[in-house]
C-alpha positions in Angstrom: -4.8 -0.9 -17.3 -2.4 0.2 -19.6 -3.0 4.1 -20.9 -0.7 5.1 -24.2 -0.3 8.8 -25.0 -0.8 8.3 -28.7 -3.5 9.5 -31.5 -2.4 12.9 -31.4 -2.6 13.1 -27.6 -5.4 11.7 -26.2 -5.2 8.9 -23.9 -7.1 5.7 -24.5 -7.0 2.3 -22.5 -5.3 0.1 -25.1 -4.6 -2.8 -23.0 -8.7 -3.0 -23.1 -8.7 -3.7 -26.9 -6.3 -6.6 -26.7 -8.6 -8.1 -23.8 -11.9 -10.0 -25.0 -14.9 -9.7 -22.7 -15.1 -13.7 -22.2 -11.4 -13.4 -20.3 -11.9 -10.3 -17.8 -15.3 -12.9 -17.1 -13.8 -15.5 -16.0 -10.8 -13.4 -14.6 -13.7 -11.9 -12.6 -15.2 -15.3 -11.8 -11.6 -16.7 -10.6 -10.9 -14.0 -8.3 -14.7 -14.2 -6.7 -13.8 -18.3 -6.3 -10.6 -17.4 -5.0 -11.9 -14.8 -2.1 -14.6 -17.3 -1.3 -12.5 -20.3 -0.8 -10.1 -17.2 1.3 -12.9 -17.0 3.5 -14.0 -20.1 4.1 -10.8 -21.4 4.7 -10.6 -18.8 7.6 -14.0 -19.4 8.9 -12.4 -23.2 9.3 -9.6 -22.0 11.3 -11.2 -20.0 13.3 -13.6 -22.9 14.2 -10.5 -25.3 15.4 -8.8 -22.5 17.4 -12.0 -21.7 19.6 -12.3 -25.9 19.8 -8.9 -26.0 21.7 
């Protein structure tokens, strides 16, 4: 998040203003398919290294 020093001083997330709530969603939902997919694609490996 991006903090700017201005109106007279006081520090307000700006970079939150420019963002709508739909994008951080699905920039939420990408990163929860991406750790998923992370996982499962270890649990695979894991399974053909104990086969061998």
């Amino acid at each position: 998040m991006v903090w700017s020093g201005r109106r007279g001083g006081f520090l307000y997330p700006s970079a939150l203003h420019r963002t709508s709530l739909q994008e951080l969603a699905m920039a939420d939902l990408a990163f929860v398919v991406t750790v998923i997919a992370s996982f499962a694609l270890v649990v695979l490996v894991a399974k053909g290294v104990t086969k061998l």
